[in-house]
One Martini backbone bead per residue (centre of mass of N, CA, C, O) as a GRO file, in nm:
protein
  170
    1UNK     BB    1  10.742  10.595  13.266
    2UNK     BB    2  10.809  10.795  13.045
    3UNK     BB    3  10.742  10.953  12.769
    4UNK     BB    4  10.946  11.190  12.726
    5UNK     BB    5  11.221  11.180  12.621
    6UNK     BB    6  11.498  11.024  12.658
    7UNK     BB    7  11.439  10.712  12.731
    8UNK     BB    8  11.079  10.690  12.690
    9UNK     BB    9  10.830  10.602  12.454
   10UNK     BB   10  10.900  10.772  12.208
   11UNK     BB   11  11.163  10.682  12.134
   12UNK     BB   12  11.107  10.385  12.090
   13UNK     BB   13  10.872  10.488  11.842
   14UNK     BB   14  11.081  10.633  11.668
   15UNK     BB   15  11.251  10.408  11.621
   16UNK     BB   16  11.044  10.170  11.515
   17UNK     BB   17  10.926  10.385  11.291
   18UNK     BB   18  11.206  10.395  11.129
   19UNK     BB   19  11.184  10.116  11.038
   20UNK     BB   20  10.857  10.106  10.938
   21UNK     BB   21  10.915  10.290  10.701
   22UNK     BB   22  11.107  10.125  10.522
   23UNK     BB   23  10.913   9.885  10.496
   24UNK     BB   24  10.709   9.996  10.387
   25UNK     BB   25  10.829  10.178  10.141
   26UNK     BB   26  10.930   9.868  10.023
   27UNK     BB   27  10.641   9.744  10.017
   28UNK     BB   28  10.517   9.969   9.819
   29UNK     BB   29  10.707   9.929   9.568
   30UNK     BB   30  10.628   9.642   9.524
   31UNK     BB   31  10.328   9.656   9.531
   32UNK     BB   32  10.349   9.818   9.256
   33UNK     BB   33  10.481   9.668   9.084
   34UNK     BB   34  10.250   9.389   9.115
   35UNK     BB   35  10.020   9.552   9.020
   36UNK     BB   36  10.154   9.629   8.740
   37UNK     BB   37  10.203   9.339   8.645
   38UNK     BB   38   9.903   9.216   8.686
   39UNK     BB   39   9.756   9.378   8.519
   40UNK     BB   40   9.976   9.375   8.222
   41UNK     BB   41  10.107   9.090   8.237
   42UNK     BB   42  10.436   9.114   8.314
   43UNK     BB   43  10.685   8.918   8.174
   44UNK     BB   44  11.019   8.766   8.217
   45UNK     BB   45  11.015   8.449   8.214
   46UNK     BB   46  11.018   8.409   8.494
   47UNK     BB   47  10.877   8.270   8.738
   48UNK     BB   48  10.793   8.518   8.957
   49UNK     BB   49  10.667   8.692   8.710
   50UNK     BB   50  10.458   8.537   8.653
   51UNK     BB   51  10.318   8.468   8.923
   52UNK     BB   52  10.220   8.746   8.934
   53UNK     BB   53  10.081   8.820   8.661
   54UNK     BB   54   9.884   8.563   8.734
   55UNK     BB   55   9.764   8.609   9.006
   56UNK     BB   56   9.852   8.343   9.219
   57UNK     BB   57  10.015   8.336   9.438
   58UNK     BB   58   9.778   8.420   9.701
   59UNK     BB   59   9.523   8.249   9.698
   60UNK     BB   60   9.558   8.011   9.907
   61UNK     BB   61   9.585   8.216  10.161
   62UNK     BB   62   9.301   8.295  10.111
   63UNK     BB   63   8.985   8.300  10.171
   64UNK     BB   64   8.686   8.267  10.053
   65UNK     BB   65   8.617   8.554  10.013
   66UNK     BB   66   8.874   8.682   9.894
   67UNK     BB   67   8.876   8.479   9.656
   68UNK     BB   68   8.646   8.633   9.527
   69UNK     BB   69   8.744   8.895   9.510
   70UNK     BB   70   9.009   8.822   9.336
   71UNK     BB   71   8.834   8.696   9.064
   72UNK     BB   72   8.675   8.926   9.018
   73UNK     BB   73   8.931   9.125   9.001
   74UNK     BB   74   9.065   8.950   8.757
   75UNK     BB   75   8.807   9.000   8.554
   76UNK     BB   76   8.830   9.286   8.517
   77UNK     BB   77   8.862   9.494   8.307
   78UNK     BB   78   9.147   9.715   8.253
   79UNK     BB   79   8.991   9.945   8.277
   80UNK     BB   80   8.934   9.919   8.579
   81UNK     BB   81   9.213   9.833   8.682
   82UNK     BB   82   9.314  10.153   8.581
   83UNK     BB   83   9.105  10.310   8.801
   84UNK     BB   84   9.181  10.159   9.069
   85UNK     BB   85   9.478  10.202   9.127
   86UNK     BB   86   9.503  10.517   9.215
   87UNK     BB   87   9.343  10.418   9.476
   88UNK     BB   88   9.573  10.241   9.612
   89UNK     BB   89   9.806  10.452   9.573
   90UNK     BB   90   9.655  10.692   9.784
   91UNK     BB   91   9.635  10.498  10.023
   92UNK     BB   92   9.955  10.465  10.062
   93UNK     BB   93  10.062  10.803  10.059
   94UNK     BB   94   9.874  10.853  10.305
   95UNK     BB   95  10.015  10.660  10.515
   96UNK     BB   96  10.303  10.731  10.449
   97UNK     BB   97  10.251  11.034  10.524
   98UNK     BB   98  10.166  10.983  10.810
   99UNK     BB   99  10.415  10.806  10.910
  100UNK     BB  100  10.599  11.058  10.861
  101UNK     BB  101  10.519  11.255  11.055
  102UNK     BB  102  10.527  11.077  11.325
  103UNK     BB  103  10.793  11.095  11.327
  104UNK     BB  104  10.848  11.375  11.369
  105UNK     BB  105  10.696  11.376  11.639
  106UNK     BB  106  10.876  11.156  11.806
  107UNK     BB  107  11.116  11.304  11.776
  108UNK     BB  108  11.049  11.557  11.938
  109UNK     BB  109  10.954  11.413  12.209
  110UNK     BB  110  11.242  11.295  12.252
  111UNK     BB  111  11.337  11.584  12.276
  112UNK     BB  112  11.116  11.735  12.468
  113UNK     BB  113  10.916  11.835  12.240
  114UNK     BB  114  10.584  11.965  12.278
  115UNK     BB  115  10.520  12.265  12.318
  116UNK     BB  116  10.504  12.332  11.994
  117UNK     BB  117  10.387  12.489  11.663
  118UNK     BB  118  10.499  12.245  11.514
  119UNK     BB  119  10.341  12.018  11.664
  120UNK     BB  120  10.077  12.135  11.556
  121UNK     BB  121  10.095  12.109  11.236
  122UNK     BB  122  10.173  11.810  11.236
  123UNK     BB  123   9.892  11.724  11.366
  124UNK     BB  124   9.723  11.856  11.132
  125UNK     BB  125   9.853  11.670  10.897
  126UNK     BB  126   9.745  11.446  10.988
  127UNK     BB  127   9.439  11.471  11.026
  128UNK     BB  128   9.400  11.534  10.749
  129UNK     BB  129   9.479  11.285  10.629
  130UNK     BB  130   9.286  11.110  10.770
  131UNK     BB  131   9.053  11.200  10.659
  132UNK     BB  132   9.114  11.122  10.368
  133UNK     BB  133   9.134  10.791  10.465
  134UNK     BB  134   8.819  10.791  10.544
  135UNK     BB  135   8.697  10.869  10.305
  136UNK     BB  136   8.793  10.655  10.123
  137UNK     BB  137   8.791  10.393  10.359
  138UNK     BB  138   8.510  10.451  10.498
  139UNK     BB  139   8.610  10.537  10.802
  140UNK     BB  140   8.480  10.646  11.085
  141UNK     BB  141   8.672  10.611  11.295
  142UNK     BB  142   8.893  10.797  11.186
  143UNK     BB  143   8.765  11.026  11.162
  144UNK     BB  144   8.714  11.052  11.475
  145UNK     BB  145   9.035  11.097  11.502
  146UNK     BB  146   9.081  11.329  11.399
  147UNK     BB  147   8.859  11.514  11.569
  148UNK     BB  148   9.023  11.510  11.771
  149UNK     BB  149   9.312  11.596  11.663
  150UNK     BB  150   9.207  11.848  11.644
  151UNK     BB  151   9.181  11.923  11.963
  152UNK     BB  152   9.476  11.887  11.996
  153UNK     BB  153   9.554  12.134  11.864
  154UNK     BB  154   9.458  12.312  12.025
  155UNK     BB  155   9.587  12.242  12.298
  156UNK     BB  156   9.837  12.254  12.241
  157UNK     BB  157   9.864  12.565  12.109
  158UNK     BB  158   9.819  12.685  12.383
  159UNK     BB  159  10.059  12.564  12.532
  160UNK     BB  160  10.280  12.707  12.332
  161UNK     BB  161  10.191  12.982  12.455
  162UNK     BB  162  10.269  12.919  12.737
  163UNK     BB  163  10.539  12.868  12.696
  164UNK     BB  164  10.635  13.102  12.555
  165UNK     BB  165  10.530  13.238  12.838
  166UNK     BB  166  10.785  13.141  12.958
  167UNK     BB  167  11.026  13.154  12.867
  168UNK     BB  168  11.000  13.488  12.881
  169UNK     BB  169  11.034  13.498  13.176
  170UNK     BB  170  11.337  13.365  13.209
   0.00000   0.00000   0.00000
């Protein structure tokens, strides 16, 4: 199988990630709206909502430490849950602009633009935003991926050059 251009294993994981990209996008706008109703205790009176408010909707399906920490968390004064709350907000929206980048990225792949100045700009602001998620939940895994992907940027970089100084000959 091709790695590049139509019909790819890129072009298969574009149309994928642009699936999951709606699905992410759609579920981080319920996720913040569910966090905020949780925290401010906010309901309308229906099932639903109160459910949500109440914070105890997915409590049966948690492990017993997760539970333990969801019940110390629904704990916490109002004032540190509105200080944790932009910090899942920040690590959503890192993840969510990861997310998009790589779309762009394997966009240009099945288009079988490889070795191009555009693909190195976007695996370095992927790099940088994965820096950002990785220091944010101390991940040093993470990290590592960056610190590749800084190399491969390189790596691109120089293919680019060669490439530009290869079209210029023909």
């Amino acid at each position: 199988m091709r790695y590049f251009g139509e019909k790819s294993l890129s072009s298969k994981a574009s149309k994928a990630l642009d699936v999951f990209w709606y699905l992410a996008l759609a579920g981080s706008a319920l996720a913040v709206l569910a966090a905020v109703m949780n925290v401010f205790s906010i309901s309308f009176g229906d099932p639903v909502t109160s459910e949500i408010a109440k914070g105890d909707f997915l409590i049966d399906r948690l492990s017993t430490a997760d539970k333990k920490d969801w019940i110390e968390l629904r704990s916490l004064p109002l004032v540190w849950k509105v200080i944790i709350m932009p910090y899942f907000v920040a690590v959503d929206a890192l993840f969510l602009l990861m997310i998009r980048q790589t779309r762009h990225l394997l966009a240009n792949f099945s288009k079988d633009i490889v070795f191009n100045k555009g693909n190195v700009h976007i695996i370095l602001k992927i790099s940088k935003l994965n820096v950002g998620l990785s220091v944010l939940t101390v991940n040093i895994t993470s990290f590592l991926i960056s610190i590749m992907l800084f190399f491969l940027c390189d790596v691109l970089e120089k293919g680019a050059v060669l490439q530009d100084e290869h079209d210029l000959t023909i």
